[in-house]
C-alpha positions in Angstrom: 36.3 43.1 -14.0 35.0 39.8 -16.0 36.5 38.0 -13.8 35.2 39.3 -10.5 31.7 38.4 -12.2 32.7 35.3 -12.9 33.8 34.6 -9.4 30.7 36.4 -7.9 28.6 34.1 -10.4 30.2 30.8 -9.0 30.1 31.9 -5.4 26.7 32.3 -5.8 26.1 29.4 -7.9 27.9 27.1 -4.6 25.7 29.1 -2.4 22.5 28.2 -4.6 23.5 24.4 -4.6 24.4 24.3 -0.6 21.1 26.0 0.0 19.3 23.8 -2.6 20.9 20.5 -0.4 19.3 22.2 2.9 16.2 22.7 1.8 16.0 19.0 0.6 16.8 17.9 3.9 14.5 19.6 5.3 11.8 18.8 3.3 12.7 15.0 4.0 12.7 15.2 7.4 9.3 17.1 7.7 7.9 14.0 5.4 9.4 11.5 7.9 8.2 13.6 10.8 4.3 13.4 8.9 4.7 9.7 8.4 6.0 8.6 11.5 3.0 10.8 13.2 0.7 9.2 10.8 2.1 5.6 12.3 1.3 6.4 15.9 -1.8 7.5 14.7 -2.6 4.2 13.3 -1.1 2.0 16.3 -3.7 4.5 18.6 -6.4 3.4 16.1 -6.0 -0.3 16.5 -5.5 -0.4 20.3 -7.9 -3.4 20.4 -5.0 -5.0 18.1 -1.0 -5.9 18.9 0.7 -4.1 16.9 4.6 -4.3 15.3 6.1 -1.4 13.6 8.4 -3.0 10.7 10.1 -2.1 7.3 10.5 -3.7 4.1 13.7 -4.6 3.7 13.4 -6.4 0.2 11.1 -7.3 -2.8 11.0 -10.4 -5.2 12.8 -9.5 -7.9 10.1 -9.9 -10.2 9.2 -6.2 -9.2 5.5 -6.9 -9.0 6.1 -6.2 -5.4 3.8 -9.0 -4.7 6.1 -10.5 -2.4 8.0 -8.8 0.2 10.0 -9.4 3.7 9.8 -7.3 6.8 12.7 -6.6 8.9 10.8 -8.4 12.1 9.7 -11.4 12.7 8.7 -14.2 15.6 10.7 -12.4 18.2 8.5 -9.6 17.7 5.6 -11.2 17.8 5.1 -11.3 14.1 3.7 -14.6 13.0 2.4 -16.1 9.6 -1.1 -15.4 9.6 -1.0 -11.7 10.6 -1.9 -9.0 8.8 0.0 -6.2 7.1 -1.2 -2.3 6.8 0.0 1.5 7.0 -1.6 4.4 7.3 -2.5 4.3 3.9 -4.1 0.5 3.9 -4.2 -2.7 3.2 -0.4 -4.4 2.0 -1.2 -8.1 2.7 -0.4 -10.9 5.3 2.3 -12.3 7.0 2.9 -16.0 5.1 6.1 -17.0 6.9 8.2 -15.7 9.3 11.8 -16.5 10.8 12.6 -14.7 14.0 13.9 -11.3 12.4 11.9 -11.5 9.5 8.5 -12.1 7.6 7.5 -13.0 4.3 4.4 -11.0 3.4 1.9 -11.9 0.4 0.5 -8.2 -0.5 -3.0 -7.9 -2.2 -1.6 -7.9 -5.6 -0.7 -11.6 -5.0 -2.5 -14.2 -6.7 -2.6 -16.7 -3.7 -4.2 -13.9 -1.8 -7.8 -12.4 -1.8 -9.3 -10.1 0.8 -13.1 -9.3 1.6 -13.8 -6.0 0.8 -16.9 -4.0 0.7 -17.8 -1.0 -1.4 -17.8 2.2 0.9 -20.6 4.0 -0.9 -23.2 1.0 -0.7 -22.1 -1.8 1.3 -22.1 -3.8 -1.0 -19.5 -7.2 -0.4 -17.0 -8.4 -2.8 -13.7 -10.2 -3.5 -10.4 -8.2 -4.0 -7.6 -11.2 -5.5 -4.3 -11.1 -7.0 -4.5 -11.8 -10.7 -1.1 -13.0 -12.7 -1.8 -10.1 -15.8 -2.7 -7.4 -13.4 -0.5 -8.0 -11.0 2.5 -6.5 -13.6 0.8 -3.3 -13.4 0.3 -3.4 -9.4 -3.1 -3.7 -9.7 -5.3 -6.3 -8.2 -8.6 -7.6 -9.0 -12.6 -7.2 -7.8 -15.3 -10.1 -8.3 -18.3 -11.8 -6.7 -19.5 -8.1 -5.6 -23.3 -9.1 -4.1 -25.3 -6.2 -6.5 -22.3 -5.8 -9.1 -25.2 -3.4 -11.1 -24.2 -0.8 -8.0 -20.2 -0.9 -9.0 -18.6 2.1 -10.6 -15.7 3.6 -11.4 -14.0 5.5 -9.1 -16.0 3.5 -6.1 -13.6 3.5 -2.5 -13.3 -0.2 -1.4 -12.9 -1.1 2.2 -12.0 -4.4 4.1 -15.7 -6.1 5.1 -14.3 -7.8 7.9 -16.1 -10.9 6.6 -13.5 -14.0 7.3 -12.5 -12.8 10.4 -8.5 -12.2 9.0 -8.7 -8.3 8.9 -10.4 -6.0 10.7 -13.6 -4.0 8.8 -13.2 -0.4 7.4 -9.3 -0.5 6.6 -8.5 1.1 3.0 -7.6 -1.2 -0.3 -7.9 0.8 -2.7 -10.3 1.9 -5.6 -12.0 0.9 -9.1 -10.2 2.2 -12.0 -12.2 -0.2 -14.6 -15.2 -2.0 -15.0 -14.9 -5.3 -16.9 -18.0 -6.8 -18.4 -18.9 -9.8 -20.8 -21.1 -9.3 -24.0 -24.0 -9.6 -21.8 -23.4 -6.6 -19.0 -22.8 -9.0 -16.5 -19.8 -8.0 -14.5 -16.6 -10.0 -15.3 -14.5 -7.9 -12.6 -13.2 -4.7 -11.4 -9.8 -3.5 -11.8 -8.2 -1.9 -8.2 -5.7 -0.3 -7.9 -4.5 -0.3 -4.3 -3.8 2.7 -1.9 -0.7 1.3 -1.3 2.2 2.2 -3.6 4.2 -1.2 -3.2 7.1 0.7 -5.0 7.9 2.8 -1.9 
């Protein structure tokens, strides 16, 4: 009799783990579904705007993610100079490009900066890569017009300012305020919406 249990026990236990394996799969493909859906969403939002869908296909291996290539390039359309987003935000610009791929500097980088604007006052500002906070995937915030109106937790948005990207796309948000001995702001701490690890 033990061992009819034991076999019942590792039937079941097979049809736990086969179920378990389904249900992953599922749950992957209705994620995919979401952010594909998301995507078309985006490219309806910016019909004023060519569009490219791409993937990363590598980082630098300093694993900053500061760096990263896209599996298009000029044959697509995609040249240095152009913008990259998802549905979530900013990631960076285009800095080279071959014609199957593109070299992007993300907002984390230190050779790259960004006009933002705070989305609770208007207020303008600065987001810049920055060596030491870059390591953490984190970027930084200066030269805010009325930096006595910054605070934690405030939603900052491209200002269009510069004419590179468009107003009202997503970087990210204040985590910490940095100031000098004073109270005068030294600079913010953002972290971006993007998540450069996936």
């Amino acid at each position: 009799k033990a061992d009819s249990y034991e076999k019942e026990i590792n039937t079941l236990k097979e049809q736990l783990n086969t179920l378990k394996i389904e249900n992953k799969t599922r749950s992957d493909y209705i994620a995919e579904n979401k952010r594909l859906k998301e995507l078309l969403d985006l490219r309806d939002n910016m019909k004023n705007y060519n569009t490219v869908t791409a993937r990363v296909v590598s980082y630098e291996p300093n694993s900053w993610y500061d760096t990263v290539m896209l599996n298009k390039g000029k044959s697509e359309g995609v040249y240095a100079g152009d913008i990259v987003i998802t549905n979530l935000g900013v990631v960076g610009k285009v800095i080279s490009a071959g014609n199957n791929w593109a070299k992007v500097s993300t907002i984390i980088n230190v050779a790259n900066s960004v006009g933002t604007k705070l989305a609770r006052t208007g207020d303008v500002g600065v987001v810049s890569g920055d060596a030491t906070l870059a390591e953490g995937k984190l970027a930084r915030l200066e030269y805010v017009s009325n930096d006595k109106n910054l605070i934690k937790g405030d939603i900052l948005l491209t200002s269009g300012l510069g004419g590179v990207y468009p107003p009202d796309l997503m970087i990210g948000k204040v985590t910490e305020i940095v100031s000098d001995s004073a109270g005068n702001l030294e600079y913010g701490v953002v972290e971006p919406s993007i998540d450069f690890s996936s």
